[in-house]
Legacy VTK file of the C-alpha trace (Angstrom):
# vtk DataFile Version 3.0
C-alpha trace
ASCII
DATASET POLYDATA
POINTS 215 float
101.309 123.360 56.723
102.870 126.013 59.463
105.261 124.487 61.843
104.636 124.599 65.581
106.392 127.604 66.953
108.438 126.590 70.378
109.669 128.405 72.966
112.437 127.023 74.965
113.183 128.088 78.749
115.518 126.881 81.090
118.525 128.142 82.647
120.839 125.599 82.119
122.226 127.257 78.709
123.850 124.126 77.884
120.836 122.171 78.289
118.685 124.626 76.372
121.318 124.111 73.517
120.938 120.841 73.246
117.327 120.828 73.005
116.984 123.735 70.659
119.573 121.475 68.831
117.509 118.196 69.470
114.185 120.066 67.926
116.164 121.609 64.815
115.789 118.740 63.072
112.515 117.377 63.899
110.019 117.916 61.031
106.899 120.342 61.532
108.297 122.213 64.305
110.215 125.121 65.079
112.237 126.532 67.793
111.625 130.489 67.525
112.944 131.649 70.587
114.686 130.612 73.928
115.108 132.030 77.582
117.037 131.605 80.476
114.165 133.385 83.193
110.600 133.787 83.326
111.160 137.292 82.198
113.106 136.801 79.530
110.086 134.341 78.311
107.594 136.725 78.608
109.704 139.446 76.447
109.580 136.540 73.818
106.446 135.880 74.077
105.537 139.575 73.450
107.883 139.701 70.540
106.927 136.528 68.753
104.081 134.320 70.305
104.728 130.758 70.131
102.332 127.570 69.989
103.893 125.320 72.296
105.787 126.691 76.063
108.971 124.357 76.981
109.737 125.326 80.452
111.960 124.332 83.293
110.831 125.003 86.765
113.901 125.831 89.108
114.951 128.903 87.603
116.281 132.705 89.077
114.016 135.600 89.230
110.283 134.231 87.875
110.571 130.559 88.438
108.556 128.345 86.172
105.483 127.664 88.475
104.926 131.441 88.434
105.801 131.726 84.495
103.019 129.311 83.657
100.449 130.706 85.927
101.360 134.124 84.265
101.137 132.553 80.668
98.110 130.662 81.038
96.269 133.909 82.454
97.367 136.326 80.195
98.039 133.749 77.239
95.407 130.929 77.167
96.022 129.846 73.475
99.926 129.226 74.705
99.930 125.278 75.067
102.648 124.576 78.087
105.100 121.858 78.548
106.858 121.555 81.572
110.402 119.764 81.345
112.082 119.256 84.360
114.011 117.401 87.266
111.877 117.944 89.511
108.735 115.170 90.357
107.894 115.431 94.339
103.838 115.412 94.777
104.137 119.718 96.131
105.734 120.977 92.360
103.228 118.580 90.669
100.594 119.768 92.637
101.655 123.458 91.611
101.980 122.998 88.272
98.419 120.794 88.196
96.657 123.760 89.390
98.327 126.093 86.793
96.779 124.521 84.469
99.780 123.334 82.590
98.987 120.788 79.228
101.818 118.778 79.849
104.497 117.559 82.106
107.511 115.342 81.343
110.999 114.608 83.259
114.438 115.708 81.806
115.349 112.536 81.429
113.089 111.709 79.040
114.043 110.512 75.185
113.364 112.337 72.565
110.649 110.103 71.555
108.374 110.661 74.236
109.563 114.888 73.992
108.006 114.688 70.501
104.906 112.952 71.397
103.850 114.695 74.358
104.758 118.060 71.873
102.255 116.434 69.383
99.833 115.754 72.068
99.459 119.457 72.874
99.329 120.209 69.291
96.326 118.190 69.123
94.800 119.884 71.924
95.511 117.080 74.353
97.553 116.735 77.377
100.696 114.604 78.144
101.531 113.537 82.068
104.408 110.887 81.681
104.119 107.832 83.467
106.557 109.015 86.475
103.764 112.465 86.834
101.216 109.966 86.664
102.037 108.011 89.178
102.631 111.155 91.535
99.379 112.613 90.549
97.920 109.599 91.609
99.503 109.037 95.056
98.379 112.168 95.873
94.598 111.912 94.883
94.586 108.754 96.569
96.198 110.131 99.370
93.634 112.681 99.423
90.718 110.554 98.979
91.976 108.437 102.397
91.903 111.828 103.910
88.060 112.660 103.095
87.465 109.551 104.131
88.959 109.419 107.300
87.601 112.690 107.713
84.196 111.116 107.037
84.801 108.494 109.545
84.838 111.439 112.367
81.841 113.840 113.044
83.222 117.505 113.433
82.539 117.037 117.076
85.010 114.114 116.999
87.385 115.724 114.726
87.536 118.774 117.157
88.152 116.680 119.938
90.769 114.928 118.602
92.225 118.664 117.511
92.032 119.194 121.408
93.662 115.896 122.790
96.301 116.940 120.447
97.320 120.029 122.802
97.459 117.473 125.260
94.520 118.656 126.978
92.541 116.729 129.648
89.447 115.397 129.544
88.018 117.875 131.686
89.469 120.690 129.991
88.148 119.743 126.733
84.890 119.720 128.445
85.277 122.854 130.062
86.281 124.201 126.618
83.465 122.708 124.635
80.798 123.316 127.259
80.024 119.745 127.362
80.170 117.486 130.368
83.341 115.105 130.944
81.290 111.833 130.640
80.296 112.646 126.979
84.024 113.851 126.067
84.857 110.392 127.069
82.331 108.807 124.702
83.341 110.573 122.317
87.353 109.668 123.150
86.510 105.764 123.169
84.656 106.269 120.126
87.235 108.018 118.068
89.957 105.414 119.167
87.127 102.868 117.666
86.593 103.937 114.550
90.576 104.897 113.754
91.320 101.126 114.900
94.009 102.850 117.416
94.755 101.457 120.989
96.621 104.457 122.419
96.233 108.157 122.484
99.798 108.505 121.229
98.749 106.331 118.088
95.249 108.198 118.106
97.547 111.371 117.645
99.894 110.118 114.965
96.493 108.705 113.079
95.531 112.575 112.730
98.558 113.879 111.582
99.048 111.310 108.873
95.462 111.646 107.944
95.599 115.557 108.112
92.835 115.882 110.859
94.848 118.067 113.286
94.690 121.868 112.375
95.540 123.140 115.357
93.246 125.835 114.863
LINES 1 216
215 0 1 2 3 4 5 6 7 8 9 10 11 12 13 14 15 16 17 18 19 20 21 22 23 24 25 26 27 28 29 30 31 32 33 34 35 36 37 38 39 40 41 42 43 44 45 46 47 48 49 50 51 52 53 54 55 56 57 58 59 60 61 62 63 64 65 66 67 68 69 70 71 72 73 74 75 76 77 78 79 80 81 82 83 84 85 86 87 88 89 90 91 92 93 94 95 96 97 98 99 100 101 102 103 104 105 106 107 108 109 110 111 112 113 114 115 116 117 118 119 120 121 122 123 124 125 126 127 128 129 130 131 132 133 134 135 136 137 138 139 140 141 142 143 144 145 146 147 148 149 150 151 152 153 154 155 156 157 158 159 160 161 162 163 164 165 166 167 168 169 170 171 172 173 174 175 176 177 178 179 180 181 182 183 184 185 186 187 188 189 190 191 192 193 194 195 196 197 198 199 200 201 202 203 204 205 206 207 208 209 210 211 212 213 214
């Protein structure tokens, strides 16, 4: 049976050492190249395709976000592996969208490296439980956004866009082309369905809940 062909990226040469060393000895698998840039990968990847991608993300020149957008476009047989630091909801988010198989922290064992490895191999994915649990404090952060977005009509939400700027009453009206009385029906009935008291707290509501656009 072949052995999985790996290659290794990260800039941290000592760290890429020690995992080429880590893998050496690991049965079924082989490390057949390394890089310290996204460029550097790619020439590799020209030279000798591999099955499995091992990349950091925080790296010079092509960082890894762009590497494995470029890889999974131009190479969609490549399985990718992110190893990093790094695990605030934005790089997730990135790296989600690019598609990437897998996604583990550097201070992982080498138990779980192997598995998640095998896991691609397989044709499956592997999030550890830290990604996890920022993929899902994002999606349910998202999901109280729709539906506080659903809890406004789009005349509401562009209301509340305009009391925002600080704008009056009457000038919302005058903007809107509606009368004053029914931009304060709509006012009291915003503040009653976002369960705030104050236009201050009406304000903060739509920031937190990403209803202010400000377009």
């Amino acid at each position: 049976m072949e052995k999985l062909k790996l290659l290794l990226v990260d800039d941290h040469e000592i760290f890429l050492d020690g995992l080429v060393s880590l893998l050496s000895d690991q049965p079924g698998v082989e490390v057949t190249g390394k890089a310290i840039n996204g460029e550097e990968a790619l020439s590799r990847i020209k030279e000798n395709t591999p099955d499995i991608l091992l990349t950091d993300l925080s790296m010079p020149g092509m960082d890894g976000i762009a590497l494995v957008r470029k890889v999974k476009r131009d190479y969609p047989d490549i399985k990718v592996l992110v190893l990093s630091m790094h695990k605030d909801r934005e790089m997730v988010n990135e790296i989600v969208m690019a598609e990437a198989e897998g996604y583990i922290l550097k201070n992982t064992d080498k138990k779980e490296l192997m598995k998640a490895i095998n896991r691609l191999a397989d044709g499956d994915t592997y999030y550890s439980n830290d990604i996890m649990s920022v993929m899902l404090e994002r999606y349910q952060k998202q999901e109280k956004i729709e539906k506080s977005k659903a809890v406004l009509t789009e005349r509401e939400q562009e209301i509340l866009n305009h009391i925002a700027l600080e704008m009056t009453s009457e000038e919302i009206a005058d903007r809107l082309f509606i009368s004053r009385r029914t931009v304060e029906t709509h006012r009291k009935n915003i503040l009653r369905k976002t369960n705030v008291k104050t236009i201050v707290g009406l304000i903060k509501f739509g920031f937190q809940h990403e209803l202010i656009t400000f377009n």
